[in-house]
C-alpha positions, 0 to 999 in steps of 0.5 A: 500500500502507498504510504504518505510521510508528514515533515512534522512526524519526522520527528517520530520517525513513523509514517503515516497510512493511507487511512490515518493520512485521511484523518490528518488531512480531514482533522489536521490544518495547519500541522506546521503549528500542530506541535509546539514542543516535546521533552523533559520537564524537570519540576521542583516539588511545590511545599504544597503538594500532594504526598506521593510514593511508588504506587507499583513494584515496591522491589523497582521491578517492572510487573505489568508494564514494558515501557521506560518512558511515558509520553503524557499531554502537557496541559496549559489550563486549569487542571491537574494534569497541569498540577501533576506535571508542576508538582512532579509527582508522576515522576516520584512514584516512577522513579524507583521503577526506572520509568521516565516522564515526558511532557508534550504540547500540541495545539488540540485533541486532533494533533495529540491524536494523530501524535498517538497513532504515529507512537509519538505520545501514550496519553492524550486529553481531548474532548470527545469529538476527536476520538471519533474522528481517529477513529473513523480513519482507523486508528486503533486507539483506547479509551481510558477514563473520562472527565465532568461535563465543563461546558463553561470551560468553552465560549464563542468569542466575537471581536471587541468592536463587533455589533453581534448579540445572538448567533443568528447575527453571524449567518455569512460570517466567519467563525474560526474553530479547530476542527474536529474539536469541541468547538466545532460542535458547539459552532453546529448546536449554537447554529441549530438552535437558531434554524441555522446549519454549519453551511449557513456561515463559513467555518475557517478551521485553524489550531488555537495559536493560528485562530488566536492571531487571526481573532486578534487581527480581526480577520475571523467574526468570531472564535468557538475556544476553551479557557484559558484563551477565552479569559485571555481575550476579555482580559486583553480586550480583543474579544467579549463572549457572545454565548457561553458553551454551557448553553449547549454542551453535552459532552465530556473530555476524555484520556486515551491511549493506544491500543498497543500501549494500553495492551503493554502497559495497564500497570503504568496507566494506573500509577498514572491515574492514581497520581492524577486522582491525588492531583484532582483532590488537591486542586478541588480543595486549594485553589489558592495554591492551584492559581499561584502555581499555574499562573505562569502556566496559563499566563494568567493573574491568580485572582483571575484562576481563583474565579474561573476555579469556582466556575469548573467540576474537577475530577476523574470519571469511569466509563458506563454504558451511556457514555459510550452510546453518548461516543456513538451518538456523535459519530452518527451525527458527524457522519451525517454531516459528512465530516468523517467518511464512515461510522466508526466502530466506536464501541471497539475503543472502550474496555470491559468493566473488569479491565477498566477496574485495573487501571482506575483507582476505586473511587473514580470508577465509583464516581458518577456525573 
């Protein structure tokens, strides 16, 4: 079969298939900016952090995982999985183990995932809408643990001089969103709830740090992007918010992997989640220490994270039955949309509840909402 090469797997030294290059070309515009940076993190422990040990192996031994290295989804907002790389605490329970932490950055949920199917990250974050496109380009990947639904996480964003007040003012306008991306969806239910289709305006499909310059410059009518984007123009006084996500979301984030690394590994990814519940906890209940923490993350006052802490429900979810039938629910709706060619198995990322006991603390899999 003919196979295609992208310059910015290169890195990776992996190539693409035909069937992922669809994804990568159906998902992934602007891939020169698709990948910001990848490497080591070393952080010093913060006084306020989290009590953390060895989780696994007390001898050092590597019982139940193969990998030295674990490539996680470095976060820039305000989450533990931020909290867990600056506090560093991953890297203390893997230490004795021999395994390494590796921090990598990418514009959206489509580049992480195409980054795991080209063996170039273990764990992504993405909203749920990416993993159905990856999957609908055959790729092979899991889903891991799921999160609350933070529909006020995300916001349409209209340029400071514009005279818009509703969606319905933006027919004919251009909206700049990533494409297959949260905010993409929302663009089509904000639209549908005003007799409007996505062909109604015109969609200009751009990574974050691309719609940013391009909101800056008012070269788009308006941005669908989470946090902290949203607080960032309003502080900046590029842009208001004309309708808040939570008007509209239904769905939640979720963490996966892939297949390979999931069938290799399900001892390292339950360390992982374990310290990241520790980090959730943490986060729930000082966001004080939290905001002074993150702020050079998130570029962000403290007082201004304080705020926007108050607004979000933290913590880790497991996986049930509606779940999953949420995830098939939206590959029907965008296969009849014509975003992705088929209707993917969807069902086939998700684990059995046996395995799913394996790789999650109890009180995530006990945890509902």
């Amino acid at each position: 079969m003919k196979r295609f090469q992208f310059k910015y797997l290169h890195r990776y030294g992996s190539k693409i298939t035909r069937r992922a290059a669809l994804f990568s070309i159906g998902a992934l515009v602007c891939l020169s900016t698709g990948l910001v940076s990848c490497g080591d993190k070393s952080q010093t422990t913060n006084n306020n952090s989290a009590t953390s040990s060895p989780t696994a192996g007390a001898s050092g031994q590597n019982n139940g995982f193969k990998a030295k290295e674990i490539r996680i989804v470095r976060s820039k907002q305000l989450t533990a999985l931020a909290i867990l790389e600056a506090q560093g605490n991953l890297e203390k329970a893997l230490q004795p183990l021999g395994v390494t932490v590796k921090w990598a950055e990418f514009a959206a949920g489509p580049q992480q995932l195409e980054a795991i199917n080209a063996n170039g990250l273990d764990i992504a974050s993405t909203a749920a809408h990416p993993p159905v496109f990856s999957q609908a380009a055959g790729n092979q990947l899991v889903y891991l643990a799921t999160t609350p639904i933070n529909g006020g996480s995300i916001s349409l964003l209209v340029p400071k001089g514009s005279t818009a007040q509703n969606f319905s003012e933006l027919k004919g306008k251009k909206i700049a969103f990533q494409k297959a991306s949260i905010g993409h969806y929302l663009v089509y239910k904000g639209l549908q709830q005003v007799g409007l289709k996505l062909d109604d305006v015109e969609s200009v499909f751009l990574p974050p740090p691309d719609a940013a310059t391009a909101f800056a410059q008012a070269k788009v009518d308006g941005w669908y992007i989470w946090e902290p984007f949203v607080t960032r123009a309003e502080v900046s006084g590029a842009g208001r918010v004309l309708e808040s996500g939570e008007k509209y979301a239904d769905t939640r984030n979720f963490y996966s992997t892939s297949r390979k690394f999931y069938e290799d590994n399900p001892e390292l990814i339950r360390i992982f989640f374990t310290e990241l519940q520790k980090s959730e906890e943490w986060l729930k209940t000082n966001p004080k220490e939290a905001a002074q923490i993150l702020a050079p993350v998130t570029k962000l006052e403290p007082n201004i994270l304080e705020k926007m802490h108050a607004k979000l429900t933290f913590g880790i979810r497991g996986i049930d039955e509606d779940i999953i039938k949420k995830q098939e629910e939206l590959a029907q709706l965008w296969f009849d949309l014509k975003q992705i060619p088929n209707v993917p198995k969807v069902r086939e990322g998700f684990l059995k509840p046996e395995e799913y006991a394996k790789i999650l603390p109890p009180e995530v899999l006990n945890t509902k909402n």
